[in-house]
Structures are given as C-alpha cells and as structure tokens.
C-alpha positions as CSV (number, residue, x, y, z in Angstrom):
1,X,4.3,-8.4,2.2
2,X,7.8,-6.7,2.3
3,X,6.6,-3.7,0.8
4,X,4.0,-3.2,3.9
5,X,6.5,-4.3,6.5
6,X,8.5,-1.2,5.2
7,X,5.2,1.5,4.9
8,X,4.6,0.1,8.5
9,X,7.8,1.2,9.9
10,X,7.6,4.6,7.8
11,X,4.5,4.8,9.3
12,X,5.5,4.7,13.1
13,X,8.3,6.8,12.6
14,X,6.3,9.8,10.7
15,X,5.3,12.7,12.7
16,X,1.8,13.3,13.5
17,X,1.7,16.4,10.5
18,X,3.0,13.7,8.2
19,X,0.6,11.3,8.9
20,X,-2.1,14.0,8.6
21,X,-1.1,15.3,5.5
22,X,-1.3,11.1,4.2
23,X,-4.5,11.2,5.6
24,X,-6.2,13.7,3.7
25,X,-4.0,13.0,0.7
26,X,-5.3,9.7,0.5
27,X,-9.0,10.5,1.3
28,X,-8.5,13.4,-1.3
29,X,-7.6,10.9,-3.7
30,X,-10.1,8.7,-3.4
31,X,-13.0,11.3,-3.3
32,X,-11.6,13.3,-6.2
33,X,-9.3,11.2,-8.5
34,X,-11.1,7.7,-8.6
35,X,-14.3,9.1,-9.2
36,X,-13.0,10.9,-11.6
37,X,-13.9,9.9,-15.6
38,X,-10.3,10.8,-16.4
39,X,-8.8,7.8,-14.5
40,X,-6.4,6.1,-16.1
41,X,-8.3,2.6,-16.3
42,X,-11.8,2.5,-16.7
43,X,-12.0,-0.9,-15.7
44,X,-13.7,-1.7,-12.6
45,X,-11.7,-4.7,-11.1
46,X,-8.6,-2.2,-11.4
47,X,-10.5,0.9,-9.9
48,X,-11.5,-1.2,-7.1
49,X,-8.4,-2.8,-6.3
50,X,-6.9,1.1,-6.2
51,X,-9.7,1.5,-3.9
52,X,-9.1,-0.7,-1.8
53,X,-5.6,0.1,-1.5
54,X,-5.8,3.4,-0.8
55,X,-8.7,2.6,1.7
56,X,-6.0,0.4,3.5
57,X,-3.3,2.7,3.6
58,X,-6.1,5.7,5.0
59,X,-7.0,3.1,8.0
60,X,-3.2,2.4,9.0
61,X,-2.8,5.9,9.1
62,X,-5.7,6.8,11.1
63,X,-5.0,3.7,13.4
64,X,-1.4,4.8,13.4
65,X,-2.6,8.2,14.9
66,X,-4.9,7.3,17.5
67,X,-2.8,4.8,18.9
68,X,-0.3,7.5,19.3
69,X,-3.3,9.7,21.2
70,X,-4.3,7.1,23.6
71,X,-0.6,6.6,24.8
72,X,-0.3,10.3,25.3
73,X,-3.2,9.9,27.3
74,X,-2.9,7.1,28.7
C-alpha cells in the first residue's frame, strides 16, 4: 500500500508533460510489449497481473490530469 501512497504523491506533484509522457509510456507498453511473444513470462496469470497494473497506473494518470483541467476551469 506504501508503494502507491508514494506513486500517488509523485503523481500530483508531476507536471502535466510528465504525466503525459507516463501516459503514453504506459499505453505504449501495454499495446506493444505485452502482446508481444517475446515477453518475459508466457504465463497468463503473470501477463495479466502486469496488465492490470499497468492499466491502473494509465487510469491514475489520466484521472490525475483531468482533475487538474477541471480546476483550471473551474
């Protein structure tokens, strides 16, 4: 739990190009690398645990940014 207490806080503090480039980083990632053949496990549970972490990261990113948007408008 510590560990997304802290990515939380890098989070907010991160400038909007940061959390862009983490944004298509991640969904890069998931398009390219875990459908990839060359991945280091080939086993599903662990491909879809990746998955689903990356996918989590992607969403607090996004959600990080467009709370930042509706303030500024808001």
């Amino acid at each position: 739990m510590g560990e997304w207490i802290e990515f939380g806080r890098k989070l907010q503090s991160a400038s909007d190009e940061e959390i862009l480039s983490l944004i298509g980083s991640v969904a890069m990632y998931l398009k390219v690398e875990l459908n990839d053949e060359t991945f280091p496990s080939t086993h599903y549970n662990y491909r879809e645990y990746v998955r689903g972490y990356a996918n989590t990261i992607l969403k607090a990113a996004q959600a990080e940014l467009a709370k930042r948007h509706s303030e500024r408008l808001g």
